[in-house]
C-alpha positions in Angstrom: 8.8 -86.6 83.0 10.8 -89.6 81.6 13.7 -88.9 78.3 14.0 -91.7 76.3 17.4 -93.3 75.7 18.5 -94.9 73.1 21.8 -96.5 72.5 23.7 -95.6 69.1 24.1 -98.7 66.8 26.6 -99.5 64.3 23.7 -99.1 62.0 22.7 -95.7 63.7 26.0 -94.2 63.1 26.9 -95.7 59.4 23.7 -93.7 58.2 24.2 -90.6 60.2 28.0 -90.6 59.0 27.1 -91.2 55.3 24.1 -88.1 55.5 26.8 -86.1 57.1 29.7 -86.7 54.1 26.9 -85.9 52.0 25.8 -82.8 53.5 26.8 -79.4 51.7 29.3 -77.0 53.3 27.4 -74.5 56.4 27.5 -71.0 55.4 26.2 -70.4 58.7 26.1 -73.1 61.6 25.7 -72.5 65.8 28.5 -75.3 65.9 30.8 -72.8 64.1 33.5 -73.1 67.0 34.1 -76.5 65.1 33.9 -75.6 62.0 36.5 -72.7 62.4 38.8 -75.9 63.8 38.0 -78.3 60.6 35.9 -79.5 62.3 32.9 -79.3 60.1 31.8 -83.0 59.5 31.6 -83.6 63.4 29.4 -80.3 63.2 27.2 -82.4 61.0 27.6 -86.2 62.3 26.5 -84.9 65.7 23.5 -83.7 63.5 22.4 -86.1 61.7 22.7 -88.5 64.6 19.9 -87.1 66.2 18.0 -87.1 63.0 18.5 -90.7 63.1 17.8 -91.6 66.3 14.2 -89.6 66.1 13.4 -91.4 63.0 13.6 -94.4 64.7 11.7 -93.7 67.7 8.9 -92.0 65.4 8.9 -96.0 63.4 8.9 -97.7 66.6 5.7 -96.0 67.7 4.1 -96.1 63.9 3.9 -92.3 63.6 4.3 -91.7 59.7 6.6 -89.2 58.4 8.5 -88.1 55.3 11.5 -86.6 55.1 11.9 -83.6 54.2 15.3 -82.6 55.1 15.9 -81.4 51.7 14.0 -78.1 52.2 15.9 -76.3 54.7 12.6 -74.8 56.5 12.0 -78.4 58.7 13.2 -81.7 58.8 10.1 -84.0 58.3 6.1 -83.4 57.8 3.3 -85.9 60.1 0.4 -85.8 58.2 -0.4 -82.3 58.6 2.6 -81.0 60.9 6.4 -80.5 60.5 9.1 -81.4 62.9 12.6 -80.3 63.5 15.0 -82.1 65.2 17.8 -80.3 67.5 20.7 -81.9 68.9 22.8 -80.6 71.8 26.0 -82.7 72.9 26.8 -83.3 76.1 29.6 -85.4 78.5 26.4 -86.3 81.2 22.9 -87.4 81.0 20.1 -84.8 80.5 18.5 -83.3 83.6 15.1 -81.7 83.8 16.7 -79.1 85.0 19.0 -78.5 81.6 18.2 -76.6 78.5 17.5 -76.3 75.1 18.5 -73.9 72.5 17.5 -72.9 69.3 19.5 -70.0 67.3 18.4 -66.8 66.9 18.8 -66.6 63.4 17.0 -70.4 62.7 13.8 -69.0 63.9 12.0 -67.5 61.2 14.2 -69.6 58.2 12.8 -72.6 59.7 9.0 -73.0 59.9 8.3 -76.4 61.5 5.6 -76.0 64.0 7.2 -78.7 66.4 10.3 -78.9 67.9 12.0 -82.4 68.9 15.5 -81.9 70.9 17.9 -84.9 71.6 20.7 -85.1 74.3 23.6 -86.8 72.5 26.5 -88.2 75.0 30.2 -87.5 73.7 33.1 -88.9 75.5 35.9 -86.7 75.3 39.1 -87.6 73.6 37.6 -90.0 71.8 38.3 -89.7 67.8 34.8 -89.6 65.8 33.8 -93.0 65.8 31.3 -94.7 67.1 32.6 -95.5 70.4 32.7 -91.3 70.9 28.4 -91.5 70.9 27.9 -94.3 73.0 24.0 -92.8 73.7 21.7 -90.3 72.9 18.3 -89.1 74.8 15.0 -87.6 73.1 14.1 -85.3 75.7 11.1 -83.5 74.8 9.1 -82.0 72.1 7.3 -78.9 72.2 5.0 -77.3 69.3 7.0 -73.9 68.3 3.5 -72.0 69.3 4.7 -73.0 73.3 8.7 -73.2 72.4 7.6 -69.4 71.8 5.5 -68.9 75.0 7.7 -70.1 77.6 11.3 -69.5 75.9 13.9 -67.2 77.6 15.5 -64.9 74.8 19.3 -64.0 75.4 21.5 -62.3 73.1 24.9 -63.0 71.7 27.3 -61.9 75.1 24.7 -62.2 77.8 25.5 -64.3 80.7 22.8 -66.5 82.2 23.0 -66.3 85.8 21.9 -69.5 86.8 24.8 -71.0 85.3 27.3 -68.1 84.1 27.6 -69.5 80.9 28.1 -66.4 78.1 26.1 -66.8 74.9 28.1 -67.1 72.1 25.3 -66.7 69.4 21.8 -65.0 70.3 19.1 -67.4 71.2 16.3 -69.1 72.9 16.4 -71.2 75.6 13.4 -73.8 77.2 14.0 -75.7 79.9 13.5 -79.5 79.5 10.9 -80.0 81.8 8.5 -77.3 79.7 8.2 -79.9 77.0 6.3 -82.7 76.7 8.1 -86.4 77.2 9.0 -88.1 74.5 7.7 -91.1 75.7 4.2 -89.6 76.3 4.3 -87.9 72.9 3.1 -90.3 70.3 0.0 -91.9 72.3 -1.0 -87.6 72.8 -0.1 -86.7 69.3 -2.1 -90.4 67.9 -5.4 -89.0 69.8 -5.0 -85.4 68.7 -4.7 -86.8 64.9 -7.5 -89.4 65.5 -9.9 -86.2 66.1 -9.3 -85.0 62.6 -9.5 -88.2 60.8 -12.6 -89.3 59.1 -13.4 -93.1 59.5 
């Protein structure tokens, strides 16, 4: 399985950075460990970051798309599917053997029926500029019908063994390497579309 990496622009960031000042406040957000530090445009930057760079890949590979980010129950519809994007930040490159969360409390409020997660890099200490996202990685996307299949379900306190880390919202968990690679994605998802287009 191969991620895709992408480097983030100047151009990259100056839209992300303008979607996030424009964003309204987060009643409720996983990232609220920022938010309860002022914190709540970095929240939304590392957000709409990811957005960015999936829009991107998704032109580069002429898979149409409208956003819909607007709504609040997905991000953007492909013809006759949705997509959400989810971002997790990280100080390394993805592994296969990482994860992927989605909250609890997202599942049913959002109704995309794919999934598309990116690996953003941060460097610590670095003040939120561009130069703190040198990078992000699309590391797989997975229809929610599988995400549901193969996810591991923990709840706000467990601790997951493999890597003690304590949960400090409930949710599910897939591991990268259960999703498809974003670099096989759009020539699969171009010949599954083709079989329901008329000529």
């Amino acid at each position: 399985m191969t991620f895709l990496k992408m480097e983030i622009t100047p151009e990259i960031f100056e839209i992300a950075i303008a979607r996030a000042a424009n964003l309204p406040s987060y009643r409720l957000n996983f990232k609220q460990y920022l938010q309860d530090k002022g914190g709540e445009i970095q929240a939304k930057l590392e957000g709409t970051i990811g957005e960015v760079v999936v829009e991107t890949w998704l032109k580069a590979n002429n898979i149409w798309f409208e956003d819909d980010r607007s709504n609040h129950t997905h991000d953007y519809s492909l013809n006759n599917d949705t997509l959400e994007v989810k971002t997790k930040v990280r100080t390394v490159p993805p592994s296969l053997g990482y994860e992927c969360s989605i909250p609890e409390y997202t599942m049913d409020m959002q109704t995309a029926n794919m999934y598309a997660f990116v690996s953003l890099t941060q460097i610590e200490n670095k003040h939120l500029s561009l130069e703190k996202y040198p990078e992000a990685y699309i590391v797989g996307v997975i229809s929610k019908q599988r995400f549901r299949s193969v996810a591991r379900h923990f709840k706000k306190g467990d601790v997951d063994s493999s890597n003690n880390f304590t949960f400090k919202k409930s949710c599910f968990n897939v591991f990268i390497n259960q999703m498809t690679s974003p670099v096989e994605f759009p020539e699969l998802y171009k010949r599954v579309r083709s079989k329901f287009c008329v000529s």
